[in-house]
Structure formats: C-alpha cells, structure tokens
C-alpha positions in Angstrom: -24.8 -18.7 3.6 -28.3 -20.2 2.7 -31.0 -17.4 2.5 -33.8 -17.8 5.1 -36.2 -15.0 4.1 -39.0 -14.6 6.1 -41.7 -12.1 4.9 -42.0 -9.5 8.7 -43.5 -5.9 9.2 -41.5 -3.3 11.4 -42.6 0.2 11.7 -39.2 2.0 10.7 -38.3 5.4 10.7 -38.8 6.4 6.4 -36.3 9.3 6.7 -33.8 6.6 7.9 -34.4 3.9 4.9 -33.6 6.5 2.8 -30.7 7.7 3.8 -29.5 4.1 4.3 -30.6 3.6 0.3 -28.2 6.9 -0.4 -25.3 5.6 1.9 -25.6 1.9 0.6 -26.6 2.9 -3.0 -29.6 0.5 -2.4 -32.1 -0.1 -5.1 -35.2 -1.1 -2.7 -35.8 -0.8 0.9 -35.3 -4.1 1.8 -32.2 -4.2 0.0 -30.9 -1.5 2.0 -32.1 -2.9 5.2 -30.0 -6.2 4.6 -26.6 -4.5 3.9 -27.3 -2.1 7.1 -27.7 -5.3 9.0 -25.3 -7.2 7.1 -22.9 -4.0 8.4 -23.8 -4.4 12.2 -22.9 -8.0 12.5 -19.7 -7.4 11.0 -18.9 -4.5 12.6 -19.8 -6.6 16.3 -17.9 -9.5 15.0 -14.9 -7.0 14.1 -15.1 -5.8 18.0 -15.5 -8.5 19.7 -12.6 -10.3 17.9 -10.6 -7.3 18.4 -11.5 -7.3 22.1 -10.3 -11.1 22.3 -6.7 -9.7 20.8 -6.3 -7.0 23.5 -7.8 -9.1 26.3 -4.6 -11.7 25.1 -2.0 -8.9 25.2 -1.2 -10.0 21.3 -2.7 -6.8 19.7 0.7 -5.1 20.1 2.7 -8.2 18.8 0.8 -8.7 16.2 0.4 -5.1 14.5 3.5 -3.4 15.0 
C-alpha cells in the first residue's frame, strides 16, 4: 500500500502515546500512532469477517 502521509495536528492524550511506544516498542510518536492504527483496522477487519462466518452458519464447519 502506497504511503499517503499528510502532515495533521491532534491534541492526544501524552500518557497514552507513551504507553502505546512501550506496548508497540515504537521509536517516535508517530511511529507508534501508525501501528496503533494499523492494529484497529485489522482488528475491525478480523470482526467483521468473523461476523460474515457466523452470520453464514460456516464458522462451525469450518473450525472444528
């Protein structure tokens, strides 16, 4: 995926960058900010594709 970095200011909680930095093992801020992100999507595309498996009734079939 193609980078599309776009220079933004947020107002974030400091306490919560670093303990992202700690979790992640992030050298910068904005480092840790993109894998917590990068996280999130995944973990929503994990759900929702897990939610389309058990919607179908093949959640059971398939991991058994």
């Amino acid at each position: 995926m193609a980078a599309n970095i776009r220079k933004r200011t947020y107002n974030l909680d400091g306490e919560m960058i670093g303990r992202v930095r700690r979790l992640y093992d992030a050298r910068t801020d904005t480092e840790a900010i993109q894998k917590a992100l990068r996280k999130a999507i995944d973990d929503k595309e994990i759900e929702v594709a897990l939610d389309t498996l058990l919607r179908a009734g093949r959640f059971r079939t398939l991991y058994r």
